[in-house]
N, C-alpha and C positions, 0 to 999 in steps of 0.2 A: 550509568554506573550504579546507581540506587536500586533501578529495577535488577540490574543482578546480582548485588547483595540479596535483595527482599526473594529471590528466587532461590541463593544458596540455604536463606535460615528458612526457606518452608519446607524445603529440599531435606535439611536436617529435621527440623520438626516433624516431618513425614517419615523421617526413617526411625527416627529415638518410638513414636507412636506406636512402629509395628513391632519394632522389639518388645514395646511392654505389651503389644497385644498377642505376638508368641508366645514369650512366658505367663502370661496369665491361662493363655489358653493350656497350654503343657502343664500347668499345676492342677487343672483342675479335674482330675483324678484318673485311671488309667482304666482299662478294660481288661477284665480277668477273671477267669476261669477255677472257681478253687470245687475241692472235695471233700465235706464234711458232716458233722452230725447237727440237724438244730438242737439247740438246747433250751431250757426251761427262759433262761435271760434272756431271750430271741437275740444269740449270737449263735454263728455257724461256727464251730470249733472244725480246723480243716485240718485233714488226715496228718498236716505235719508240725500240728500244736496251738498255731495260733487263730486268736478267737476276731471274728468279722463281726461287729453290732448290723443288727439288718437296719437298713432303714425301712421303717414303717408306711408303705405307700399301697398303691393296690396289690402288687405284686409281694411286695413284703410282709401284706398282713394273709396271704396267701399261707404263701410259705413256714410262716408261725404254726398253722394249723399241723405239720409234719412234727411236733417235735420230739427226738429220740428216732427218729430215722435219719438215714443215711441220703447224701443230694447230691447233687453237682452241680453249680451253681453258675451263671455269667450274669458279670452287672460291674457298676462303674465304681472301683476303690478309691474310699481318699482316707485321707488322714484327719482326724477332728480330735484338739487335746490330748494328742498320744494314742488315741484310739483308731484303727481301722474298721471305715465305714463300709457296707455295700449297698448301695441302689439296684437289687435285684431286679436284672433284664428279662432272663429265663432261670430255670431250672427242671431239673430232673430227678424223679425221687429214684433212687438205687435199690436194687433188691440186699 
């Protein structure tokens, strides 16, 4: 009887675990595709207003060097203090 209490709480402990390790993995930011200008602040200002801060890694100290041209961009968005972040994956300068 003890051994199958102790098998239903690991039962539950195992299942409460992978919910939290769902949702943390689903928060932790999406893959997306935008089209924009870089700007002088090294944010991508995208064709329909809003501004993406790059983050600064190989790729995004890359990317800085375009700025005042036109990109399209894929890399991973989150959210940080109100702000949208991108971990620039790829991009493409635009004619």
């Amino acid at each position: 009887m003890v051994r199958r209490r102790n098998r239903g709480i690991i039962g539950i402990v195992i299942i409460i675990a992978c919910v939290g390790l769902f949702f943390s993995v689903s928060g932790a930011g999406e893959l997306m595709t935008i089209t924009g200008q870089v700007t002088e602040d090294f944010q991508i200002l995208s064709d329909d207003g809003i501004p993406y801060e790059i983050l600064i890694n190989d790729m995004g100290a890359e990317i800085v060097d375009h700025i005042g041209e036109r990109v399209k961009v894929t890399g991973i968005v989150e959210e940080d203090e109100g702000y949208k972040v991108i971990d620039v994956q790829s991009y493409t300068v635009l004619e």
